[in-house]
C-alpha angles and dihedrals in degrees: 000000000000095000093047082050091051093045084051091049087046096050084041095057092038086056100047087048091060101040092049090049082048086052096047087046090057108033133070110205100058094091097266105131110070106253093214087070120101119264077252107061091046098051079053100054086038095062090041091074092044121107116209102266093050083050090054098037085064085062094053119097118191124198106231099282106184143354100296097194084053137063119331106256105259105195139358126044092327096062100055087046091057095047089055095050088056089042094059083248089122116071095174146359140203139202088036102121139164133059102276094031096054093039092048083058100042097048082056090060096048107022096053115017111095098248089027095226106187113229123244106234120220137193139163096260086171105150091343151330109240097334105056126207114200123292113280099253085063096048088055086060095062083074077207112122099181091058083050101056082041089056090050104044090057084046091058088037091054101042090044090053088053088058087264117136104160128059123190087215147135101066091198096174113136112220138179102187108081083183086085104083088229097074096091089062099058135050106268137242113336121079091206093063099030082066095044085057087037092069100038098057085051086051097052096040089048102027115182092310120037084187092066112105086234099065136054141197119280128215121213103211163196093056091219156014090312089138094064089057104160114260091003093273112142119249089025131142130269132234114181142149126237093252098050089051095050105037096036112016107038100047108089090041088059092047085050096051089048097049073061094253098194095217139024125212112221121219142263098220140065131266125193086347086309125109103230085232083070104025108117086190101062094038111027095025102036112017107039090018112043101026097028100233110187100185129076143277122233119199109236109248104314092336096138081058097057104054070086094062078041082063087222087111123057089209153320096306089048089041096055092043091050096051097043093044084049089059093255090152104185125029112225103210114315101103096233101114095043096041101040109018105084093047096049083057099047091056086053087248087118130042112236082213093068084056095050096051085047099056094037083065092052099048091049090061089049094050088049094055082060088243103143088043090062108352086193094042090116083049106088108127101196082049084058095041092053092043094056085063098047118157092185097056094043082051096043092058095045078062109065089023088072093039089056101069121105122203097218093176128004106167116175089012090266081157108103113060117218114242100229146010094052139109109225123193108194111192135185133083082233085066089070112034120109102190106047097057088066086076123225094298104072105119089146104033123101122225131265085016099121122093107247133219083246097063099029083059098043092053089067096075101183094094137040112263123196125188132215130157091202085189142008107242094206133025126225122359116329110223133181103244096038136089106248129236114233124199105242099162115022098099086149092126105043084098097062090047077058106053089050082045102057086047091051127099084203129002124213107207106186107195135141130102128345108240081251092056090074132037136080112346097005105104119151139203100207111061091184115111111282135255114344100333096105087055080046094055099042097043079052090044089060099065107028119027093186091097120152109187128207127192135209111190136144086212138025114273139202100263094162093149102041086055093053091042126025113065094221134047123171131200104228107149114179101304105182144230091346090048104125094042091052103041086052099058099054087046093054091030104250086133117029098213125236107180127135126190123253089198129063110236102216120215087231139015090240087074094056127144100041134154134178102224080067126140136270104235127202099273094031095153136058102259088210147326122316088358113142101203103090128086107278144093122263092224107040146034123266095224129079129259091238111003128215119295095020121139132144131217142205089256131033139242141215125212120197143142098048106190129174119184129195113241092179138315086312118018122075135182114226113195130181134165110229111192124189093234091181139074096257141066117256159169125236130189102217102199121206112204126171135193124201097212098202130025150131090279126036111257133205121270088247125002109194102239098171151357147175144210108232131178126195145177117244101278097012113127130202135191108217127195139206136182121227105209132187080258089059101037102047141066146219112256117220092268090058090255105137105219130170107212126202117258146091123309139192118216116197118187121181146103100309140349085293093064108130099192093113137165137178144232150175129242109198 
């Protein structure tokens, strides 16, 4: 009997020892590749043991299907969902969040797939994760790109915390029409200083260690030319020339490449007759050609899907051999990959070689995350529980939030306000709202969790405040996939706006946009204030000219009569969960701002989209008086309301001696003395911008090459230098070749791009 028990233990142990070294051979995560090895080497043993549809299933993305901590789904999509996530068929997912949401999915992964592949988990960090900075378009306008990489870098501790370790974030399209929603969610006009934020959202996302569990991975998109949609209307296709899309779209991508961005996001829209999903010029000739990007391309939501919409693709199979062949590496929800791609290569249409570069591509940035190291190293939940509370990241926001306004108007110094001894009426159903402020991106938000302008400024007790809304700005419940209502008749309490008005010594009126107004797929074609707020703000104007208008906008608006009328007009976007407090201090100067738009606001929506790096033409000035054949409109002005770069502060600065000296053919000094003229401290942004007045290819009238961030005591002066490179100097040709070519140029340095300090020099 013993001996019959010791034989069954034998044959036990034998077999556990067996099953556990058939384990280690499969998966991945029981220690059996030498860690000593390159990433490399171990991508390429790992795809070695994968059979196709484990290949193709890395390249699979699912949007969060079911509750992953309940029940298992049990028919339906879900289902099927679930059944490829056990099978290894689902390389990443997004919209799971949470510790133990995030940790439930990911065990399944690598606790029950065959290879144990960990996923790769994905969200919309796009200002934030629960605690918001300001949109990016805000942020932009803080010129500061320190407080940038900051906001980001809380944005990536707080998310990771959360089991998140992949944001869909920067948006780095440059755009000139403020009539596309998105704007609000990128960094304006300028290419220049698109690419300097570029690169420092990759930096704050990535940091110094991707592996670390505090950052995640970024993602540079929209790949490419989404921001010149036609007419402004999202999703729309785009038109441009060669030279627009090397010397103004493709900029910031390729900063972002080059600050080593680990994934790229493809368009929605066409480019040259091709969706970008399927254009083997913007992703295998460019992208991972040109440039050497060694991460991977996500599709946008469905996008591989719709190149049959496009009508480019007959249907799903085409669709799928179109997008792989083009270099789209994951699909992000729309089933193709995973339906169509291991037949197609099966039937030779398809290269298995084009799957396994692909996925190569996948598994590097996991193994970069650190995730086969420790799957479940962003699920700890006391991590997630402490960040929540973070003093650092709430400071952090405040921060920036405070850096992004921009003070468009300011006459008689009514800004600041005085701390005491004043009636103060403050209007508008936007000043005490807590959930618009946190902008169109706020997944993870929760709502009315913003400060408002109503308490940051109660909490300044020095003057009488008296609230009135005067006008809801939308009807019923706002939500983030419907159309909104906006009030466009019940003006029943303006009288009593009025009333509080007549009583006030100034009066603070906060309109513009609701978050929702902006965002994807919410492009308008009127930019005035919605709804009933400019009869608000004249009916208020009639009996109190002390206005000081703040707006809270996710784009620039045509704001024509304010700017005729109310003496003072601030910036104030949708600035997230720090709002009110930001937006008080700068109303009670506790913060002189020093912000300056990255976006030109038109007079009227006929002149979008308009930019101030713009051409010359050939009829660019008016012949003679009262003449018609030059480039202009018989019924508005050709410049801007307030142009690109403009900003005011609470104190003022003086520019001179302007100096530029030759280093050598290609390098220029550029020297000018900056003094604070006024009786405060202050920041000023100086702006460098150069013309080449004459070249192969016609160039903009000013093309922003350089800026700094500069504070000074009242009275203090400064001499601040630039240099002028090759890089900066020279342009793409319409082949993609970047050339400097010999001839005169003007240099022009000041507060904004209407600076007129200007100089001159020669490239040889």
């Amino acid at each position: 009997m013993k001996t019959s028990k010791l034989f069954i233990l034998l044959i036990t142990l034998l077999f556990l020892n067996v099953s556990c070294k058939e384990q280690a051979e499969n998966n991945v995560n029981v220690g059996t590749i030498d860690s000593q090895d390159s990433i490399e080497k171990k991508i390429t043993d790992l795809l070695l043991k994968m059979t196709l549809e484990e290949k193709i299933g890395q390249m699979n993305q699912y949007n969060g299907f079911w509750d992953v901590t309940g029940p298992k789904p049990a028919d339906g999509d879900a289902a099927m969902k679930y059944d490829h996530l056990r099978k290894g068929y689902v390389g990443s997912m997004l919209n799971v969040r949470g510790v133990k949401e995030v940790k439930a999915v990911q065990k399944i992964a690598v606790e029950e797939t065959r290879l144990g592949i960990p996923l790769i988990i994905g969200f919309d960090v796009i200002h934030g994760y629960k605690t918001l900075s300001p949109i990016p378009l805000a942020e932009a306008a803080s010129w500061d790109l320190e407080a940038i990489k900051k906001s980001a870098q809380v944005a990536a501790k707080e998310s990771s915390a959360a089991g998140i370790n992949w944001t869909f974030a920067p948006m780095v399209d440059i755009s000139r029409d403020a009539r596309w929603g998105r704007v609000m969610e990128g960094s304006g006009e300028d290419p220049y200083l698109g690419s300097k934020i570029a690169e420092a959202r990759v930096q704050g996302f990535q940091g110094d260690d991707l592996s670390s569990s505090e950052t995640i991975a970024a993602c540079a998109k929209h790949w490419g030319g989404y921001g010149f949609a036609e007419a402004g209307r999202d999703y729309n296709t785009v038109d441009v020339g060669t030279s627009t899309l090397y010397n103004i779209i493709f900029p910031p991508f390729e900063a972002a490449a080059n600050a080593d961005v680990k994934t790229f996001m493809n368009s929605f829209n066409e480019l040259n007759g091709i969706p970008a999903t399927g254009n083997v010029f913007l992703q295998r000739d460019i992208l991972k050609g040109n440039w050497g990007f060694k991460g991977f391309v996500v599709s946008d939501w469905g996008s591989i899907n719709e190149m049959i919409n496009h009508k480019f693709a007959e249907n799903k199979k085409q669709a799928a051999k179109l997008a792989v062949i083009a270099g789209s590496d994951m699909d992000m929800e729309s089933y193709v990959y995973v339906d169509e791609l291991a037949n197609l290569v099966r039937e030779g249409v398809v290269d298995e070689s084009l799957i396994d570069d692909a996925v190569k591509r996948i598994l590097r940035v996991k193994f970069e995350l650190g995730l086969f190291d420790d799957p479940y190293k962003y699920c700890n939940e006391a991590r997630e529980a402490e960040v929540t509370e973070s003093k650092e990241i709430k400071e952090a926001v405040l921060d920036v939030a405070k850096k992004s306004i921009v003070l468009l108007k300011n006459e008689n110094q009514l800004l600041p306000l005085k701390k005491e001894g004043q009636k103060i009426a403050l209007i508008g159903a936007l000043a005490s709202d807590k959930t618009s402020p946190l902008g169109s991106w706020r997944i993870a938000a929760e709502d009315n969790s913003a400060i408002s302008v109503l308490e940051g400024m109660q909490s300044y007790t020095g003057n009488i405040l008296n609230y009135v809304k005067g006008a809801d700005l939308t009807i019923g419940k706002a939500e983030f996939s419907k159309e909104l209502n906006i009030n466009t008749k019940d003006k029943s309490e303006f009288a009593k706006a009025i009333e509080t008005a007549k009583k006030a010594d100034v009066v603070v009126m906060v309109l513009g946009e609701h978050g929702f107004q902006t965002g994807e797929a919410r492009s308008r074609t009127d930019l005035n204030l919605p709804g009933v707020q400019q009869e608000l703000l004249e009916a208020v104007y009639k009996v109190n000219k002390n206005i000081v208008l703040v707006l809270n906008n996710g784009r620039p608006l045509t704001i024509p009569w304010a700017d005729e009328h109310i003496p003072a007009i601030v910036e104030a976007w949708q600035l997230g969960t720090q709002s009110g407090n930001a937006i008080a201090q700068v109303l009670y100067g506790d913060y002189n701002p020093s912000g300056k738009l990255p976006m030109s606001f038109p007079r009227s929506v006929g002149q979008v989209p308009i930019y101030y790096n713009h051409k010359n033409t050939g009829r660019p000035t008016l012949p003679a008086p009262n003449e018609v054949f030059w480039s202009h409109y018989i019924d508005e002005s050709n410049d801007p309301l307030y142009p690109f770069g403009h900003g005011l502060s609470y104190t003022s600065f003086s520019y001179s001696n302007l100096t530029v000296n030759k280093i050598s053919n290609d390098v220029f000094k550029v020297s000018v003395d900056l003094k604070n003229t006024g009786k405060l401290s202050g920041k000023e942004v100086i702006q460098l911008y150069i013309q080449d007045l004459f070249a192969s290819i016609t160039r903009p009238v000013k093309e922003l090459k350089g800026f700094q961030l500069v504070e000074l005591e009242p009275n203090q002066g400064k001499t601040i230098t630039f240099n002028l490179t090759k890089k900066e100097l020279g342009f793409y040709d319409n082949d993609g070749v970047f050339k400097l070519e010999p001839g005169e140029f003007k240099i022009y340095v000041g507060g904004s791009s209407k600076t007129d300090l200007d100089s001159s020099f020669n490239v040889e």
